[in-house]
N, C-alpha and C positions, 0 to 999 in steps of 0.2 A: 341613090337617095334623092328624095322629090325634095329640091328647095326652094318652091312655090310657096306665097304668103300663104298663111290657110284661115280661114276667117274662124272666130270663136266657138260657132258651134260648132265645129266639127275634133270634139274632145271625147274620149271615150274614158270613163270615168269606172274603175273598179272597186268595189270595197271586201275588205275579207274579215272574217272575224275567227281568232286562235282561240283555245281555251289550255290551259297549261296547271296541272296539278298541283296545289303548293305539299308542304310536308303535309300540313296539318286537314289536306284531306279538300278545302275548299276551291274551288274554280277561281283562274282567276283569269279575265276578257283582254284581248284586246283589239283594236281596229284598227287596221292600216288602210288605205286608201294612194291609186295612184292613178294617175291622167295623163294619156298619151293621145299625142294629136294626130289624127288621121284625115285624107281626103273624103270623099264621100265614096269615092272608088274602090278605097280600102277597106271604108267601113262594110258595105256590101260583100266585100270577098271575105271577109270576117265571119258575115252572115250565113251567107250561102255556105261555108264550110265547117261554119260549127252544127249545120242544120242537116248536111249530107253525112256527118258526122256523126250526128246526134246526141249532140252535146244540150244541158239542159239551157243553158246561151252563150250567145258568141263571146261575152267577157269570160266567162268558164275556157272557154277555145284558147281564148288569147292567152290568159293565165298559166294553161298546162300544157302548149305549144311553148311558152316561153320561158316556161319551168325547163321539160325539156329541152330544149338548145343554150339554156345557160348551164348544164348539168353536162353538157357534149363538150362546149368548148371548155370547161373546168376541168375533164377527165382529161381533154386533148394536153390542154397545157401542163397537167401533173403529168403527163405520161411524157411530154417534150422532156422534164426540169427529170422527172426519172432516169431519162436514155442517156442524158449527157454524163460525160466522165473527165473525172478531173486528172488533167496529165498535165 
């Protein structure tokens, strides 16, 4: 972990928008939004890999990279809390 001060602009700034079916048929929105601080170093390997990738952009990249490995360590740890046995 880099914990060099990092100056303001270097915030990578996501916004997603859900839609969720209510009973009665109508949509209904919502926005989350989140901002994580990267060097400029980062930013670029971000770039460069959502593009080799070809992802439509690197906040897309970052998003379903991080989807992914929070989905890895959530199976890890159910499958840890599974193995154990009470004696």
């Amino acid at each position: 972990m880099n914990s060099r001060p990092m100056s303001p602009g270097n915030v990578l700034t996501m916004h997603y928008t859900w839609c969720r079916m209510s009973t009665g048929g109508s949509k209904m929105r919502k926005t989350t939004s989140i901002s994580i601080r990267v060097s400029e170093e980062e930013l670029e390997i971000f770039k460069r890999a959502a593009d080799e990738e070809a992802y439509a952009s690197y906040s897309e990249f970052v998003r379903r990279t991080a989807l992914k490995e929070a989905s890895r360590v959530l199976k890890e740890k159910e499958d840890q809390k599974g193995g154990k046995t009470n004696e």
